[in-house]
C-alpha positions as CSV (number, residue, x, y, z in Angstrom):
1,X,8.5,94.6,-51.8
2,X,6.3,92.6,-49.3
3,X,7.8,94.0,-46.1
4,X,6.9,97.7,-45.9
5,X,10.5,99.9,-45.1
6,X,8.6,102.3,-42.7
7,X,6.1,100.9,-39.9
8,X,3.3,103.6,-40.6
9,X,3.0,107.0,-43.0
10,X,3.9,109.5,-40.0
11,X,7.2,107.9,-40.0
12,X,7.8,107.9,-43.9
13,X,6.3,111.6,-44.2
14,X,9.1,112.6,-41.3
15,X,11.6,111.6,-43.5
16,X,10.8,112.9,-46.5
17,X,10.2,116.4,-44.7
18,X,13.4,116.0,-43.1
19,X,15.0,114.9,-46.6
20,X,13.3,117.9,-48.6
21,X,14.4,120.3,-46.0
22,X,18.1,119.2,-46.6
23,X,18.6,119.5,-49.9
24,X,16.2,122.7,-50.3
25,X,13.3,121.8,-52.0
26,X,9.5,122.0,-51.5
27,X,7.2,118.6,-51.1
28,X,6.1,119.3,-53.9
29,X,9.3,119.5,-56.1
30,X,9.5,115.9,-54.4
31,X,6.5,114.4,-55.5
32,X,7.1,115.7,-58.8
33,X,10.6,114.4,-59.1
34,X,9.1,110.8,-57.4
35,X,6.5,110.5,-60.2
36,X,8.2,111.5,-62.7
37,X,10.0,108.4,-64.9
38,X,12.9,107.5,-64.1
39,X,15.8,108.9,-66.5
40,X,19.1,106.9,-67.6
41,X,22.6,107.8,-66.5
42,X,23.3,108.0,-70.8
43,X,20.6,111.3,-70.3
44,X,23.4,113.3,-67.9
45,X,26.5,114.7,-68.6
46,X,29.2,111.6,-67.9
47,X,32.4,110.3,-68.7
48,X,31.1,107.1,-71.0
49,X,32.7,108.8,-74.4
50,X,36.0,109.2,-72.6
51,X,36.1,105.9,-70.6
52,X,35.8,104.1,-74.4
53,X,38.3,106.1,-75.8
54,X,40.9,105.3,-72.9
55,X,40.1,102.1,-73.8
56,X,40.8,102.2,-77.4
57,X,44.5,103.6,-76.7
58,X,45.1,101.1,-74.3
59,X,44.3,98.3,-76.7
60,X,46.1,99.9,-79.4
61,X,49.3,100.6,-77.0
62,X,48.9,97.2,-75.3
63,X,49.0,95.8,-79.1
64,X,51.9,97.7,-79.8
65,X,53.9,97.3,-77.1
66,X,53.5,93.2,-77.8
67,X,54.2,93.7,-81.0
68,X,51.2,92.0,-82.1
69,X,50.1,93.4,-85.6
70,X,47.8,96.2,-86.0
């Protein structure tokens, strides 16, 4: 980004003290989280394997229902 989001570091370090303190965690469990890599949604528990098998019976009913052949 060219335009910085906060106008000076006091400002930015409010925030993060103020975002810490609400979800109950240390600066430091920040900082580590914030330099850490990033991770991909696939990593965490989701509903991926479920959407693509709702979307395999849908076909396959969608198919039948037409009367299209299987």
């Amino acid at each position: 980004m060219e335009t910085p989001l906060y106008p000076n570091e006091v400002e930015l370090n409010n925030d993060i003290e103020y975002f810490v303190k609400k979800i109950g965690i240390t600066r430091s469990e920040f900082d580590a989280v914030m330099s850490s890599p990033p991770d991909r949604h696939e990593n965490f528990p989701n509903e991926d394997n479920l959407n693509r098998r709702f979307d395999q019976v849908s076909e396959f009913l969608r198919k039948l229902v037409s009367g299209k052949q299987l």
